[in-house]
N, C-alpha and C positions, 0 to 999 in steps of 0.2 A: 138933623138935630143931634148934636153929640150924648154920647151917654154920660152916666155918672161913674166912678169908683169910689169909695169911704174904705183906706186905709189908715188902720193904727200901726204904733209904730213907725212912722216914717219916718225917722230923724236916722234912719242908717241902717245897715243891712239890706234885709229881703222888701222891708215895708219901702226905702228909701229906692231901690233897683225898680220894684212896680208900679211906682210914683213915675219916676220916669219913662218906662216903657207902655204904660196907659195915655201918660198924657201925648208922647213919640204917636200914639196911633188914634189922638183927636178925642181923647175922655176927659170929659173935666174930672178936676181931682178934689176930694179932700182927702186933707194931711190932717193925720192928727199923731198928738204925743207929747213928751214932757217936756220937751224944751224947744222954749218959743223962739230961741234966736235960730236955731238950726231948723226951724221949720219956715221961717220968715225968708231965712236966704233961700230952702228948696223951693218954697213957694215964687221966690223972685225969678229963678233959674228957668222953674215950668213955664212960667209967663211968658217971658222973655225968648226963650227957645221954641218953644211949642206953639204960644199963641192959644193956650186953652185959658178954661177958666178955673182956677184956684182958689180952694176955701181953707185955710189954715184953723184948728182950731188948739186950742192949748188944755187936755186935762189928763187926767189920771184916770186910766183902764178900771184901777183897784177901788177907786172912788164913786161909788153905783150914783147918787147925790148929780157929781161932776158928769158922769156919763149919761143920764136923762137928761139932764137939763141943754147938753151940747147935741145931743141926738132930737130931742123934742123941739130944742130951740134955734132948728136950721130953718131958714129963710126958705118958702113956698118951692121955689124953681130948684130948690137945691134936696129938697123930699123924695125926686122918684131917683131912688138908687139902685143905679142896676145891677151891682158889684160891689160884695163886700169884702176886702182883704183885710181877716182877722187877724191881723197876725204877730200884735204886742205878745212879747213874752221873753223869757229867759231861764237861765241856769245860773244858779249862786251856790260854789263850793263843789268838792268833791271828798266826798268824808265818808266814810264807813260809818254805819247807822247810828252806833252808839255815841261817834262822839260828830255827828254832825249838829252844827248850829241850829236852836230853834228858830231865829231871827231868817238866816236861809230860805228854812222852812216855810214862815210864814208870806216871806215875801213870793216864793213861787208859788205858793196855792192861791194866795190872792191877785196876783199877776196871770197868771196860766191857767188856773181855773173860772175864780168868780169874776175877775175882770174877761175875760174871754168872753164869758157866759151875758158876762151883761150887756156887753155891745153889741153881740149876737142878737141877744133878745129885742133890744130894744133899735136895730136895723130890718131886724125880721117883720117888725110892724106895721112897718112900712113897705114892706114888701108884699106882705099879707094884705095888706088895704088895695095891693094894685095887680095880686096874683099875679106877681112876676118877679123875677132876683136869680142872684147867685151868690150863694154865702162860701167862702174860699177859706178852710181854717188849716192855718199852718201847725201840723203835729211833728213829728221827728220820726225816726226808726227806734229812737226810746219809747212811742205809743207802741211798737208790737213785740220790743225784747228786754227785760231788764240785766241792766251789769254791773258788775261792782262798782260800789261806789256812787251808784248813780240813783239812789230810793226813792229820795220824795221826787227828783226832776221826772226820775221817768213814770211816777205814780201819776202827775200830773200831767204828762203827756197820754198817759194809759187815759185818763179821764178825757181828755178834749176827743179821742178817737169815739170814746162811748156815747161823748155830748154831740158829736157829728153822726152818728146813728141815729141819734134822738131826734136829733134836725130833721135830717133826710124822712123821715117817717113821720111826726108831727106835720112838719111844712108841706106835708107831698099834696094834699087838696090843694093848695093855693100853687101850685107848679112851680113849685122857686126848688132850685138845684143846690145842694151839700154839696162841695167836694174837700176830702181830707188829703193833704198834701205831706208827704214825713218825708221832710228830706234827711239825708247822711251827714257826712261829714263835709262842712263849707266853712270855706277860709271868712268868716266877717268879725264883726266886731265882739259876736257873742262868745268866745273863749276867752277873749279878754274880760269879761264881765264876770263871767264864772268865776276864773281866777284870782279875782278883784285887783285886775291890773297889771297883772304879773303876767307882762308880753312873754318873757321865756317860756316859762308851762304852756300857757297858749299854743304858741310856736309849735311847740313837742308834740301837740294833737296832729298836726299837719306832718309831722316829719317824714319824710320817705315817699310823702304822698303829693299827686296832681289833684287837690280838691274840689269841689262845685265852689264857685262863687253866686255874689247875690244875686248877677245876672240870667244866673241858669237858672234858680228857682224862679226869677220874675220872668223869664220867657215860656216857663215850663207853665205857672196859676197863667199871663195871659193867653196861650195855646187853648185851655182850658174853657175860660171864660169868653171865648169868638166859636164854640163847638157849635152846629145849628142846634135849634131850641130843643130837637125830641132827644137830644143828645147828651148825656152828663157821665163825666167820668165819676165816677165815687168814691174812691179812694186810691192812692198812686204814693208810692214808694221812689224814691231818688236817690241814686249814690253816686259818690264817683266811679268810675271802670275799675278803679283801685281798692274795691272797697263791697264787700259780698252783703253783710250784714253788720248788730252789733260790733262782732268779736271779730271776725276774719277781713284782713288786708292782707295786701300785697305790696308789704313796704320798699321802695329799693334802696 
């Protein structure tokens, strides 16, 4: 019997690279995120290629309403989830504190914290009904360093590191396994979004550098989530070769 995964974010990046790579190794998937054309075609893709089974569903992470209703209101067969890839989120702007945007602001605390937090919560229940799972939440290297520029993103990443503590320790009677993933620096869509579309600046993040793409982080959570059962990594740090921490590269 194949198992389950329930990724947010799928519509591209990290969520979109382990959509593939779970279904590549026989998990049915659900996709979920905000836009239902690009989830409609991934979901066509997994079908077709794979041969799993695919549940698409369309809501907002930030929308607690929208996210029980699509969590509560999964169909019987599609409840035991064995894998949760948390991992809707983003960075908006890069501004020095005083004149960053509160609009920004709101949208990553409510994206990367309480949206995080609610689909955790209400995956975890089911996990907890069946004492079994793996909750996978993608944090950054801005969860263990902050840098200019970077306040409220890496405040909200500092928070998801503490809310995977939380996890791990809460859930540990019911044997369902945390693991907190921060990756470095990856070429995907998310510098573009930061920037609000301004592929140069983007660009500039990467410059001098060989980056992780989506693929490495989706090979790196599924490594992760096939470990045998007495087994859990806890927290795991990712960069490219090119790239120490925060502040230190090795541009050429």
């Amino acid at each position: 019997m194949n198992k389950t995964v329930f990724i947010t974010g799928a519509t591209a990046g990290f969520g979109q690279a382990c959509a593939r790579k779970f279904a590549a190794n026989n998990y049915n998937v659900i996709i979920t995120g905000r836009r239902q054309d690009r989830l409609e075609q991934l979901a066509e893709v997994l079908t077709r290629t794979y041969s799993v089974a695919v549940l698409p569903l369309v809501f907002d992470v930030r929308n607690r309403e929208q996210v029980s209703a699509a969590v509560d209101g999964l169909p019987e067969t599609w409840k035991q989830i064995d894998v949760l890839v948390n991992n809707a989120g983003l960075a908006a702007g890069k501004d020095d504190f005083d004149q960053a945007s509160l609009d920004d602001w709101d949208t990553m605390v409510d994206t990367n914290i309480k949206g995080f937090a609610y689909v955790a919560q209400a995956v975890s229940r089911l996990m907890v009904a069946r004492k079994r799972g793996h909750i996978i939440n993608l944090g950054s290297v801005a969860a263990k360093q902050v840098y200019a520029q970077g306040n409220m993103y890496c405040a909200t990443k500092h928070a998801v590191d503490a809310l995977s503590q939380g996890m791990r320790i809460d859930l540990l009677p019911y044997h369902i396994k945390v693991t907190a993933i921060h990756p470095g620096a990856a070429n995907t869509e998310f510098s573009t979004v930061r920037f609000k579309g301004d592929r140069i600046a983007a660009d500039k993040v990467y410059e001098g550098l060989i980056p992780l793409i989506a693929e490495d982080i989706a090979e790196t959570i599924f490594y992760c989530a096939t470990l045998p059962e007495h087994v859990c990594i806890n927290d795991l740090v990712i960069t490219c070769t090119q790239q120490a921490d925060c502040f230190y590269y090795d541009r050429e």
